[in-house]
C-alpha positions, 0 to 999 in steps of 0.5 A: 134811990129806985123808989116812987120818986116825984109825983107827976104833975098833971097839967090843967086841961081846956074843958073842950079838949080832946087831944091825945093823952101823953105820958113822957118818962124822963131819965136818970137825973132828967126831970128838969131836962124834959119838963124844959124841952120836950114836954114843953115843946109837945104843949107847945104845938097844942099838945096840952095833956102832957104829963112828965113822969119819972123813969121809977114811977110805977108802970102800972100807975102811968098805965092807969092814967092812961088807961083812963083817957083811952076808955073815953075814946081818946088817943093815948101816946108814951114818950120816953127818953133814957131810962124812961124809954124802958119804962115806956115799953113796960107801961105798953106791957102793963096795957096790954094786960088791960085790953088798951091800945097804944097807938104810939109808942116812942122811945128815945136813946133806950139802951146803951150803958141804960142796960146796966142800971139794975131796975132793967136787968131783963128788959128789953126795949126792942120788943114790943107787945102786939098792942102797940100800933106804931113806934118810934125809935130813935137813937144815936150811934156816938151815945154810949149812954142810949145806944148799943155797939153792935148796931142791930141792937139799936133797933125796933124789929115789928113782932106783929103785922100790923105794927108800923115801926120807924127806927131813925139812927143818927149815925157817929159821924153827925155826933148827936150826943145823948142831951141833943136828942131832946133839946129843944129850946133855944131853936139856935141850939137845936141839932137841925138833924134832930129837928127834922128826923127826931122832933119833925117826925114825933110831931108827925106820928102824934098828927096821924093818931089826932082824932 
């Protein structure tokens, strides 16, 4: 059950490409989930190096792959949703031990009853290393599954000066189920708050790490 899992497929590039390199880590159960929505939507806004992994698929080989297009000078980004917003925080780890930069890390719905799955006993989404550059955390408080009762828990606290962190909490009252957070397609059924404060503000983080 917490094996490799589904190799990751990697999408084929324009050869004059030099966009961001994105690694997006689904959750339990939610391969089709991001392949459909969010990693769709980034390619679909030009992002076109994006590449859905596995929340079990070995942090150290997302790092690799990310590694790879850092050397060569291009921005390098993590997304992830769920379980994947865990592993997304190991892979920032397993950079740092490389000497690479992350100029963006996301973590969506990263917490919650998340904690309880064995693979993150020990672990903690809200602290980063020194090597990421600027985060975006976002979760919602009526999601049991991503977010965590007492609400300081929720969010990211900088441990470096010169990290840049964005905590975006949709609170119970907008009730932002934990699927919400990243549906994305059809546009009707798109939470308009998630719009604006989830998706609106990924977009705008990926704009300003564009070289």
């Amino acid at each position: 059950m917490w094996g490799v899992g589904k190799q990751p497929g990697y999408p084929v590039l324009h050869p004059e490409y030099s966009g961001p390199r994105i690694a997006t880590i689904h959750g339990l159960f939610a391969r089709e989930l991001m392949e459909k929505h969010l990693a769709k939507f980034l390619q679909a806004y030009g992002y076109e190096d994006t590449t859905v992994y596995g929340h079990v698929y070995p942090a150290r080989r997302i790092a690799s792959d990310l590694a790879s297009a850092a050397k060569t000078g291009r921005p390098i980004a993590v997304v992830g949703f769920s379980q994947g917003g865990f592993q997304a925080v190991k892979v920032a780890h397993e950079l740092t031990s490389q000497g690479i930069e992350v100029p963006l890390l996301v973590t969506i719905a990263a917490g919650g009853l998340g904690r309880l799955v064995p693979t993150r006993w020990g672990s903690n989404p809200r602290k980063l290393p020194a090597n990421v550059k600027r985060c975006l955390n976002v979760y919602a408080e009526g999601d049991p599954l991503g977010s965590d009762r007492q609400s300081d828990r929720n969010r990211v606290w900088s441990n470096d000066e010169g990290q840049l962190i964005e905590n975006v909490d949709f609170p119970a009252s907008e009730a932002v189920s934990h699927i919400e957070l990243v549906r994305c397609y059809p546009e009707a059924k798109v939470h308009p708050a998630v719009r604006a404060r989830c998706l609106d503000r990924l977009l705008w983080h990926l704009g300003a790490i564009t070289v």
